[in-house]
VMD Tcl script that builds the backbone (N, CA, C; Angstrom):
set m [mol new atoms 255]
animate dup $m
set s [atomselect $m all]
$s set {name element resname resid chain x y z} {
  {N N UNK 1 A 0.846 -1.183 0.000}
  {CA C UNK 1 A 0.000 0.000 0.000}
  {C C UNK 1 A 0.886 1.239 0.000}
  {N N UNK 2 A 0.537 2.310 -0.571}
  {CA C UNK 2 A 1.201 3.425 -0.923}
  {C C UNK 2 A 0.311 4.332 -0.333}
  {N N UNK 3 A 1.598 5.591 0.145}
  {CA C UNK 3 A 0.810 6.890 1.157}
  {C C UNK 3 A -0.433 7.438 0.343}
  {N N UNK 4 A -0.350 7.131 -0.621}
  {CA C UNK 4 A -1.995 7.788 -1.312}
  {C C UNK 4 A -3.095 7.189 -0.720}
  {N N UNK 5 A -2.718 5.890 -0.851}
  {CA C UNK 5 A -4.151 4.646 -0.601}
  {C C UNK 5 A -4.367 4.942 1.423}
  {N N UNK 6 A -3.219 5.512 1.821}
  {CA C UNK 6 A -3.729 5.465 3.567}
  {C C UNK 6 A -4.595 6.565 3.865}
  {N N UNK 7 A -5.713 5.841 4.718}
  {CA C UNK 7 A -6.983 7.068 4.954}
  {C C UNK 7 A -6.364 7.938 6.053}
  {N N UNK 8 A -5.967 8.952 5.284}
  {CA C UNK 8 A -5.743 10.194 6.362}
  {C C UNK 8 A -6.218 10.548 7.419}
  {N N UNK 9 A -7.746 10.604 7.133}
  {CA C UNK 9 A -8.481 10.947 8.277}
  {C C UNK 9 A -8.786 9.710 8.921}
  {N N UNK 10 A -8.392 8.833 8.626}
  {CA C UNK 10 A -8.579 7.780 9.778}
  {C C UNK 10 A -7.635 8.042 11.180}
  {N N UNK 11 A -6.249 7.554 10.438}
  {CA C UNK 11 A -4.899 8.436 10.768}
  {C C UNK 11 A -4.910 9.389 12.043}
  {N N UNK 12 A -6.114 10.612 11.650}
  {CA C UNK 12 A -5.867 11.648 12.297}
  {C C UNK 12 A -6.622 11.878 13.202}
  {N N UNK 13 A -7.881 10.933 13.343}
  {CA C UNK 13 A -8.814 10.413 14.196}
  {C C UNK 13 A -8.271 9.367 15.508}
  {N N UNK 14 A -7.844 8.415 14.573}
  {CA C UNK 14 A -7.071 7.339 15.840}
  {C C UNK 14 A -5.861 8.549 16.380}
  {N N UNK 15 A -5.245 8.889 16.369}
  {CA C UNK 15 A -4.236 10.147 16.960}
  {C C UNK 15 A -4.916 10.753 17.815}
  {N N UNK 16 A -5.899 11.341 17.660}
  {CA C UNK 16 A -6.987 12.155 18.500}
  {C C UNK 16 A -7.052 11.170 19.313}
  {N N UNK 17 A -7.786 10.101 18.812}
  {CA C UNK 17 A -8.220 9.202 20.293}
  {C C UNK 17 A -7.206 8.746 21.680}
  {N N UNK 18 A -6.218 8.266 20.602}
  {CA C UNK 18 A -5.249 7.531 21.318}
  {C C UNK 18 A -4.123 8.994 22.206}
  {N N UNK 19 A -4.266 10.098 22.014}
  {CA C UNK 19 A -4.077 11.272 22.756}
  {C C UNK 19 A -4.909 11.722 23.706}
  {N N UNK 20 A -5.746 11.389 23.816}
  {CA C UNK 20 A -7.324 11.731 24.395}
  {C C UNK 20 A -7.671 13.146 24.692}
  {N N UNK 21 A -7.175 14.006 23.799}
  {CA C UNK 21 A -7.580 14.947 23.447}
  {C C UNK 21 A -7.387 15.272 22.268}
  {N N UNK 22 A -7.897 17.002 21.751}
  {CA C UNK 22 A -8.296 17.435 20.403}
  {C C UNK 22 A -6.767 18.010 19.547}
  {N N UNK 23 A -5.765 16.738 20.035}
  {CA C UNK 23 A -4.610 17.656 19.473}
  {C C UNK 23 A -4.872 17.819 17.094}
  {N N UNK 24 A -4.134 18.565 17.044}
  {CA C UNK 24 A -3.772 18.760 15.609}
  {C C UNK 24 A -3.317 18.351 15.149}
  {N N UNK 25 A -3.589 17.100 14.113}
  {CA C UNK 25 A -2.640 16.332 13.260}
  {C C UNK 25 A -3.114 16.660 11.675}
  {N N UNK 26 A -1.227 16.819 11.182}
  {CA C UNK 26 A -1.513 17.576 10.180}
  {C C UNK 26 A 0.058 16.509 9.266}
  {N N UNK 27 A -0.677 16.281 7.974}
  {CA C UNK 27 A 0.300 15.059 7.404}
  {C C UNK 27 A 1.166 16.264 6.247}
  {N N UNK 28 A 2.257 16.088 6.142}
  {CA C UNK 28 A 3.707 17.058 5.989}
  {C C UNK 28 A 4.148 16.298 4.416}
  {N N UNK 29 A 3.945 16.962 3.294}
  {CA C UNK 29 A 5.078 16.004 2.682}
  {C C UNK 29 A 6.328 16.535 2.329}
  {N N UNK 30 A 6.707 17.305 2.950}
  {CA C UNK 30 A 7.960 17.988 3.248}
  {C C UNK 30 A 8.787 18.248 4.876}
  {N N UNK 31 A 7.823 16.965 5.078}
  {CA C UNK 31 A 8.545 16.646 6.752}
  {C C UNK 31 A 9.095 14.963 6.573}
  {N N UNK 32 A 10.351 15.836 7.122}
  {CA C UNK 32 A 11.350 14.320 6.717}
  {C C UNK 32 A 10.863 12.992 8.478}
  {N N UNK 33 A 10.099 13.549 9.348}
  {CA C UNK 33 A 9.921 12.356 10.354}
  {C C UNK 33 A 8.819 12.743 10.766}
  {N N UNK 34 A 8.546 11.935 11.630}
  {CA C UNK 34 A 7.086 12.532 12.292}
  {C C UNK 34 A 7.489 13.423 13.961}
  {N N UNK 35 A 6.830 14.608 13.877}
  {CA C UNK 35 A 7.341 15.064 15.514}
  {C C UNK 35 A 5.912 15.557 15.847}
  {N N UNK 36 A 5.866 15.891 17.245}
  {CA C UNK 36 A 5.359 16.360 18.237}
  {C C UNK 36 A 5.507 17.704 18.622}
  {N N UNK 37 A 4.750 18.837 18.226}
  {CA C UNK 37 A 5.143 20.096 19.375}
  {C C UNK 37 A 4.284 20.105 20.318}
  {N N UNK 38 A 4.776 19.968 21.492}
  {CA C UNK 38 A 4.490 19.635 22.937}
  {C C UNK 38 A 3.691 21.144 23.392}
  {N N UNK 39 A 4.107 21.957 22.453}
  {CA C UNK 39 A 3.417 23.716 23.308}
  {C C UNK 39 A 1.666 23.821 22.537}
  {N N UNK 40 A 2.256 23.553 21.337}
  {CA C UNK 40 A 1.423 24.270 20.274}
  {C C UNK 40 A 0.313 22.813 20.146}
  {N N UNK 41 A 0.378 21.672 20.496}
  {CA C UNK 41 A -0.338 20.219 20.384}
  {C C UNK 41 A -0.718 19.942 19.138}
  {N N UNK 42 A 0.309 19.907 17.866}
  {CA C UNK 42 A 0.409 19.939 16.778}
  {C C UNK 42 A 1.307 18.172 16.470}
  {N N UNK 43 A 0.584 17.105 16.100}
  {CA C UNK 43 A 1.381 16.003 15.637}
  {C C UNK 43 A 1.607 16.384 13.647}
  {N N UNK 44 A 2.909 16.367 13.369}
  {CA C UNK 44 A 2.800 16.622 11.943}
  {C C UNK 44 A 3.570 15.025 11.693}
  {N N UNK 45 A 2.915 14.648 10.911}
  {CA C UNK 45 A 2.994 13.116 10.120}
  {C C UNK 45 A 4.047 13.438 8.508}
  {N N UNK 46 A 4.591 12.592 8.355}
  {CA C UNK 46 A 5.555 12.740 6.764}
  {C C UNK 46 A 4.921 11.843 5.944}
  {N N UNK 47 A 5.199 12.611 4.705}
  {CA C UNK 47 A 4.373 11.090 3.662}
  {C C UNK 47 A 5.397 11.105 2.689}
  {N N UNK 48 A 5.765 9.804 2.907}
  {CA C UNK 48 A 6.481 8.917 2.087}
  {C C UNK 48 A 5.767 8.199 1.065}
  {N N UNK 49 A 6.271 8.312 -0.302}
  {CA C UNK 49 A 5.786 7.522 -1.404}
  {C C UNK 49 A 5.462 5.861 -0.854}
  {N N UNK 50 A 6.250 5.316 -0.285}
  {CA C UNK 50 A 5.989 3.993 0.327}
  {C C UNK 50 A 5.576 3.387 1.515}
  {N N UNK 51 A 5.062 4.591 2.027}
  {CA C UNK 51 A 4.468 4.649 3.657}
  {C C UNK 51 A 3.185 3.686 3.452}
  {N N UNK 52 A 3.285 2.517 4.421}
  {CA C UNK 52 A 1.758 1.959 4.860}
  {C C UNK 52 A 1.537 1.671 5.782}
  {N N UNK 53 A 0.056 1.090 6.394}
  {CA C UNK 53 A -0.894 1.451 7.447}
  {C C UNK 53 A 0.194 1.324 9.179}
  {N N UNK 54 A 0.951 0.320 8.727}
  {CA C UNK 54 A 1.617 -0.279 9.964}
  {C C UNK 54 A 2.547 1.308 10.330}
  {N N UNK 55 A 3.508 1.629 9.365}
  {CA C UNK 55 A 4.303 2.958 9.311}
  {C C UNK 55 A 3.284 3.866 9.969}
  {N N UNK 56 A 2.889 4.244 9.318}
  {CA C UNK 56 A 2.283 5.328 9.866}
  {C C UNK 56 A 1.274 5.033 11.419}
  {N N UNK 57 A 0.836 4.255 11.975}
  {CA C UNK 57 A 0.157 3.524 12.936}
  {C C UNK 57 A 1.554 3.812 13.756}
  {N N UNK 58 A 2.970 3.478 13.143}
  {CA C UNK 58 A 4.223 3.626 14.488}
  {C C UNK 58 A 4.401 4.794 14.861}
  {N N UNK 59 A 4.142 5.869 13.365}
  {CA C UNK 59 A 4.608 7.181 13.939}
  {C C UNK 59 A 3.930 7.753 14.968}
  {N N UNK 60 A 2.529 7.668 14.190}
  {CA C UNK 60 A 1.360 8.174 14.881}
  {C C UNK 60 A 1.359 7.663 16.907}
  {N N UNK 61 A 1.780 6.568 17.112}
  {CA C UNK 61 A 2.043 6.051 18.402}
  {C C UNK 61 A 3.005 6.236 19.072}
  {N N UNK 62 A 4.129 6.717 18.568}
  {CA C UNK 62 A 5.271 7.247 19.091}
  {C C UNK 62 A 5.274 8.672 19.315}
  {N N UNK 63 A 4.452 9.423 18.286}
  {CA C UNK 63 A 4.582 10.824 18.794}
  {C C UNK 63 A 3.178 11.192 19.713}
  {N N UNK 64 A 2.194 10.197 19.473}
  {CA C UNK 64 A 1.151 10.379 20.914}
  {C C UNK 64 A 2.212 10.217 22.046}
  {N N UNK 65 A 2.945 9.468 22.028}
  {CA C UNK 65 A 3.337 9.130 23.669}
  {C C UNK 65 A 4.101 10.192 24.080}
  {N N UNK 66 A 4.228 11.039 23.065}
  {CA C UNK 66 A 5.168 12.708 23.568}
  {C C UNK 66 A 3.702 13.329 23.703}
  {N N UNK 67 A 2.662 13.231 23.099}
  {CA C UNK 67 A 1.356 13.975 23.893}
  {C C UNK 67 A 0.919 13.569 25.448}
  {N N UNK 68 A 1.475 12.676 25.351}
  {CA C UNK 68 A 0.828 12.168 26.747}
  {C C UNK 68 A 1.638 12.112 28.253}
  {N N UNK 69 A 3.088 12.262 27.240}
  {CA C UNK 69 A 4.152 11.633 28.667}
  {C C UNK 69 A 4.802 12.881 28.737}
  {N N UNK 70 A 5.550 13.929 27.266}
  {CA C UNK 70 A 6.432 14.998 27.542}
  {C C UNK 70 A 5.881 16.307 28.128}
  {N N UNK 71 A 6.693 17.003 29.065}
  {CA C UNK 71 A 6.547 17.948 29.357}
  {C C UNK 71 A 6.503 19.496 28.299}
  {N N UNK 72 A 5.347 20.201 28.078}
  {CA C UNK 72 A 6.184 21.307 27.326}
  {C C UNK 72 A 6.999 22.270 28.094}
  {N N UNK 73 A 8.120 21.990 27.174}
  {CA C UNK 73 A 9.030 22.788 27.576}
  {C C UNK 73 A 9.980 23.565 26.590}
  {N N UNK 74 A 10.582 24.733 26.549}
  {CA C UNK 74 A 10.760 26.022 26.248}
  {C C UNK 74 A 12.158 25.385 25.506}
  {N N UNK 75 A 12.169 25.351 23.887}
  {CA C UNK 75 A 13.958 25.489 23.421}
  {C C UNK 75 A 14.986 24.883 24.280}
  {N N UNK 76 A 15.121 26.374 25.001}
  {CA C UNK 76 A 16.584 26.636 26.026}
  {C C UNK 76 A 15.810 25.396 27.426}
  {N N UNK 77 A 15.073 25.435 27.542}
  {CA C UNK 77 A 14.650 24.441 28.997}
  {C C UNK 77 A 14.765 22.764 28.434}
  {N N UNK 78 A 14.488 22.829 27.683}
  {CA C UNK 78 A 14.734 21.306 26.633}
  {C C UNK 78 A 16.536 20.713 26.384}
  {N N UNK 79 A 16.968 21.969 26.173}
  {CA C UNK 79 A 18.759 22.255 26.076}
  {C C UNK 79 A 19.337 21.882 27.387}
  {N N UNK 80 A 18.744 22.729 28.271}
  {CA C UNK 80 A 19.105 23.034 29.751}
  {C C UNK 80 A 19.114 21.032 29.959}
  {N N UNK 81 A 17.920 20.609 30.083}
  {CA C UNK 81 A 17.567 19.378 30.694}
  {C C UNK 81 A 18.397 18.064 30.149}
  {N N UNK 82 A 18.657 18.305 28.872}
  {CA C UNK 82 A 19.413 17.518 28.249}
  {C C UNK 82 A 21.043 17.426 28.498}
  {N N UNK 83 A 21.311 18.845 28.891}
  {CA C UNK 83 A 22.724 18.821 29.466}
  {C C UNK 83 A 23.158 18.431 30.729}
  {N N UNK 84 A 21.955 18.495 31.854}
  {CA C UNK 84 A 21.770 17.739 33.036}
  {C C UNK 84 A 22.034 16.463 32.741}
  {N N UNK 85 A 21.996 15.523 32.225}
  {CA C UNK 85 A 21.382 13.962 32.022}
  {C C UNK 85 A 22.901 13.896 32.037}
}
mol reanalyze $m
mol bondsrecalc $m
mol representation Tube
mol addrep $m
């Protein structure tokens, strides 16, 4: 299956759910991965010519778990925390 044939709005529905709230998912085809902004509650998805249901089902589940588990936090506070570790 090819990123054309995957139902987007399915996609962007299960994201919603599995976030359990009304975050924003918005599919990128000029986004090279899938990320999370933790401030703005924006999931942006990448579409790959060869992306199918399973792919995108990982991204989509990996960047919920930054909706659910990461803190938002500020650039320099993200920098800061990382240099702690």
């Amino acid at each position: 299956m090819s990123a054309q044939n995957v139902n987007r709005e399915a996609k962007r529905i299960f994201a919603r759910l599995l976030a359990t709230e009304n975050i924003h998912v918005r599919h990128d085809n000029t986004a090279v991965t899938a990320t999370f902004d933790t401030d703005k509650r924006v999931l942006t998805l990448p579409v790959f010519n060869h992306m199918d249901d399973d792919v995108y089902d990982l991204f989509v589940g990996h960047e919920v778990g930054h909706a659910l588990f990461t803190p938002p936090l500020s650039e320099e506070e993200m920098i800061n925390t990382m240099n702690r570790v």
